[in-house]
N, C-alpha and C positions, 0 to 999 in steps of 0.2 A: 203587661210588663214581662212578665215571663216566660210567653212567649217571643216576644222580640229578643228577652236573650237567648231562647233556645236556638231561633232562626240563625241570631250573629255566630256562635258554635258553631250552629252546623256550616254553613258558609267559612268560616276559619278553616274547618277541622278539612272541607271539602279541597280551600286551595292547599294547604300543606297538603293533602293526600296527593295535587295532582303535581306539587312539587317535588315530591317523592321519586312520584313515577316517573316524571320527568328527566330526572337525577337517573334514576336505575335504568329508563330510557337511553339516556347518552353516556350512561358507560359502558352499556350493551353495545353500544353503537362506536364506539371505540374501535378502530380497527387493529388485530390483530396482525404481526410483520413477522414471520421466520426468518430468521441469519443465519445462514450456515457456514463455518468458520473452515480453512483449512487446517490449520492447528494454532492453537492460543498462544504456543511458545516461540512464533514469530514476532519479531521485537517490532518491527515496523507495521503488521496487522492487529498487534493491540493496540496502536492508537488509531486507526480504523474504526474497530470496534466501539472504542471510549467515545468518539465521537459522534459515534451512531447513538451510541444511549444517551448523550449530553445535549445531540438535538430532538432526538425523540422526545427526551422529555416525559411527561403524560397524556403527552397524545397519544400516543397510540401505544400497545402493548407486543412489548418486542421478546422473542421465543428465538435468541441466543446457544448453537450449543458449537460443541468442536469437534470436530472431525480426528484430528490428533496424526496429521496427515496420513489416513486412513480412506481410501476414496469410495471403499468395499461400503465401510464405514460410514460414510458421509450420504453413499447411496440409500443405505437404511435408513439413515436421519431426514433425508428428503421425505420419504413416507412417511416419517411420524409427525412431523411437522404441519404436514396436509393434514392427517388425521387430527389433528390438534383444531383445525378449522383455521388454518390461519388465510390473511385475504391476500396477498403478496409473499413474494422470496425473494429474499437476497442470499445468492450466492458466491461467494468466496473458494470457489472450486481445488481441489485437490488437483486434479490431474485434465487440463483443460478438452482432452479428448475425451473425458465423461461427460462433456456437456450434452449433446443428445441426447441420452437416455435423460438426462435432470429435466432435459425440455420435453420431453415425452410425460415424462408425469406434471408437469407443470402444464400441457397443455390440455390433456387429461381430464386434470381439476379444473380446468378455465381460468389457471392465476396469474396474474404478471408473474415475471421475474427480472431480477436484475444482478448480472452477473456484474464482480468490479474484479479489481488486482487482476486476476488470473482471466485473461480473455480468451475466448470461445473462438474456432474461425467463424472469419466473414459470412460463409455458406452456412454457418449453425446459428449465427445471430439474425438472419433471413431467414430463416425456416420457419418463424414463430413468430406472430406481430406484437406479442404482448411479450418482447425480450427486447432487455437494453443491455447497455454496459457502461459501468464508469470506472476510469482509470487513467491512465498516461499513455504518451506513446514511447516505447520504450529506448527507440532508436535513437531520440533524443538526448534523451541521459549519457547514451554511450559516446556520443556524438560532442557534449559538453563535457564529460570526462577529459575525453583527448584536447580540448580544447582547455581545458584548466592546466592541464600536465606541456604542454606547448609553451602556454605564457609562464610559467614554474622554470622550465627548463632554460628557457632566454635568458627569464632575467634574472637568475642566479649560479655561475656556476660551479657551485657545490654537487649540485647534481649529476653534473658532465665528471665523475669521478675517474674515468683514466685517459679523457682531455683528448677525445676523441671525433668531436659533434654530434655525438650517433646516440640516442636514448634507448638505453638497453631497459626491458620492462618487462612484465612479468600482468597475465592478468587472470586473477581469480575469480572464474565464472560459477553460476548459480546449476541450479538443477539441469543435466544434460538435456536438449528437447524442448526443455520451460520454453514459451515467447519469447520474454523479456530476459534468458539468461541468453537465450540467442540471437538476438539485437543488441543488445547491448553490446557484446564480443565483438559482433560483425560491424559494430558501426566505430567502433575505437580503432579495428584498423583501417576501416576504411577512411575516415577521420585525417588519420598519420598521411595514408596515401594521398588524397583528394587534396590536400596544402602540400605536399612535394616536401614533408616531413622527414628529417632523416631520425629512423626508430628502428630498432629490431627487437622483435618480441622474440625472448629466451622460451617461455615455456606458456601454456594455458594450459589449467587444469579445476577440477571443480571440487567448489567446497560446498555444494549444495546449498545455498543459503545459510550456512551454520556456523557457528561462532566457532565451534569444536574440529568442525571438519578442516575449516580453513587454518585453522594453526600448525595439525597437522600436515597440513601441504607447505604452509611456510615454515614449516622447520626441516623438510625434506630439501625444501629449495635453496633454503640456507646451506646445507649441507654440499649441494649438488654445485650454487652457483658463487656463494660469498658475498664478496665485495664486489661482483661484474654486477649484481642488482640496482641501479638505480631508481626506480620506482616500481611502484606497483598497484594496478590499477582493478579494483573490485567491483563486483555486479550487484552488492550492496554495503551496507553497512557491519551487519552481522558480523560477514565476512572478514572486514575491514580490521575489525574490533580482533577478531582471531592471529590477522598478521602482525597486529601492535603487539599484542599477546609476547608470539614466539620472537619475532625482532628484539623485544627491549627484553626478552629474556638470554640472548643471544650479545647483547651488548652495543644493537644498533639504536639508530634515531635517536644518537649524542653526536654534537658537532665535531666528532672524530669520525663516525661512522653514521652517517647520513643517511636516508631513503626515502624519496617521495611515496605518499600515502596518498590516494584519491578514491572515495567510495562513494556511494550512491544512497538517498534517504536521508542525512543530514540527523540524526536521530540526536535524540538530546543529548544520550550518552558520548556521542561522539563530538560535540559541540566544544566545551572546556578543552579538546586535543586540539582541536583546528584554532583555539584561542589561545593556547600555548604552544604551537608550532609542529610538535606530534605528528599532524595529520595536516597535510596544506589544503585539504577542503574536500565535499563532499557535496551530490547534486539534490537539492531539495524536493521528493514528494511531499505535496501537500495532502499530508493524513484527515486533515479536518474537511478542505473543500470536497474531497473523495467522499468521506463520512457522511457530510451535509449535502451530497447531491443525492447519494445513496436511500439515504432515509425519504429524503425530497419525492426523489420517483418513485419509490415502494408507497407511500405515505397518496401519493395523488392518483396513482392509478388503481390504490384500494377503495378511495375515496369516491371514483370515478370524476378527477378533475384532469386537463391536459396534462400529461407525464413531467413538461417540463415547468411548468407553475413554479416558478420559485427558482428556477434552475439557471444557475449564471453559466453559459455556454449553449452550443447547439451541435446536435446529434451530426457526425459524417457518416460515412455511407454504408455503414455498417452496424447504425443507432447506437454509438459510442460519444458518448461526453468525455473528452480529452482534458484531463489541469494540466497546466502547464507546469513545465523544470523551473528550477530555480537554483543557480551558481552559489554557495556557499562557501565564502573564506575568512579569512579575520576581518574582513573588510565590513561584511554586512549579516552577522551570526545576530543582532539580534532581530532580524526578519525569519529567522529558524524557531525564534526562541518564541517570538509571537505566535507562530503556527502552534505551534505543542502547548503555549498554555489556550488557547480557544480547544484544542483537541482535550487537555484535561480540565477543561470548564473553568480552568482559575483567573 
């Protein structure tokens, strides 16, 4: 008898042990993700970010840090990040002419990588088989901008403020060089041109991406152009959020003193202005599908499964997963509002 119970013991004690090990086995086995961020204090790349931790989940362990748009910086953090052992990178690039050297050491170590937001050229996303990219195309957005501010201008004319035809406009571009600050610019006018648009752009000048820079510029322009300002067309939100800023400090966008508003990202904060008239709309990146593609490819090719497993879209010719724009007005804010609660998991 006592022996039979020593046997059942030991037989217990044998499968928890190899349950144990098994457990310590597959968290070992857990794949490790480095992100590297350009700076945390971009409004529209912390919901990026939140998204990537929202789908990762505990699968896999994600080594998050921030560059602070520092690229000096960001370069150091590629190194430690590898030294950390991690099995993939996802990059968030500061300055997208660093990408070489980041694919140099990324090649180095034998790790994917996956550049989003900030794209790499053509010729550097080639260079490397185990380099993707997810993002948008940016020319788009610029392109749907113009085309928000068109149907704006027709069918209201409050905007036509000295009863001219002619849309005077103003457009606050992103980082000088950036991609997407220089698609965006080039395809708004081009946009105006290509429909036989009557538009004259007063002034371009850039707010960097920044909430602070851009107010700065709109209170310069205030100064410089007044009431000849009928809209004003930004390269995101940020910026957007800067020109409400100094206008409604200034005494505009009151039905005395009008100004069409059009940004880019659709940010939540910006959402309630385009729902009370503020702001006539904004073109929607989808921060969550980015996120979720993001995590998807680092996650499948740590894994060793096909890169796109799970991936809604297919690579163009320069292994980029494109989301598509989305037109944001009072008409359909709560298709904005859905993106940002999936990106903050609620």
């Amino acid at each position: 008898m006592m022996k039979r119970k020593s046997l059942r013991c030991s037989v217990i004690l044998t499968l928890l042990f190899v349950l144990v090990c098994t457990g310590a086995s597959s968290a070992a086995e857990k794949p490790k993700i480095g992100v590297l961020i350009f700076d945390y204090a971009n409004n529209y790349v912390s919901y990026i970010r939140n998204s990537i931790n929202q789908v990762g989940g505990d699968s896999a362990e994600i080594l998050m840090v921030d560059a602070q748009n520092d690229q000096a910086r960001q370069v150091e953090q590629v190194d430690t990040v590898i030294s950390r052992g991690v099995d993939a990178l996802a990059v968030n690039a500061v300055s997208p002419e660093a990408a070489p050297t980041i694919i140099e050491k990324a090649r180095a170590a034998d790790l994917p990588i996956v550049f989003f937001n900030r794209s790499p050229s053509k010729e550097d996303m080639l260079s490397y088989e185990k380099c993707w990219y997810v993002g948008t195309t940016p020319y788009d957005s610029g392109r749907l901008s113009s085309e928000m501010a068109m149907a704006a201008f027709k069918a209201d004319p409050k905007y036509d403020k000295n009863r001219d035809g002619v849309l005077q406009y103003l457009i606050i571009k992103g980082t000088p060089g950036h991609p997407d600050a220089e698609a965006r610019t080039l395809a708004v006018q081009e946009t105006f041109e290509k429909a036989g648009f009557k538009a004259e752009l007063l002034d371009v000048q850039t707010g960097n991406f920044r909430t602070a820079d851009a107010k700065d510029v709109m209170d310069a322009w205030i100064g410089k152009f007044g009431d000849k300002i009928e809209m004003v067309l930004a390269n995101n939100d940020a910026m957007l959020l800067g020109c409400v800023e100094s206008l409604k400090g200034e005494g505009y966008l009151t039905p005395g003193k009008p100004c069409g508003l059009i940004g880019i990202n659709a940010l939540p904060e910006v959402l309630p202005m385009i729902e009370d008239g503020t702001v006539l709309g904004s073109i929607l990146s989808d921060a969550y599908s980015e996120g979720k593609n993001i995590f998807t490819m680092c996650f499948n090719s740590a894994t060793g499964k096909d890169v796109l497993t799970g991936v809604n879209g297919q690579l163009d010719d320069m292994k980029a997963i494109r989301v598509p724009y989305i037109p944001i007005d009072k008409g359909n804010i709560p298709t904005a509002q859905e993106v940002y609660r999936y990106a903050l998991g609620q």
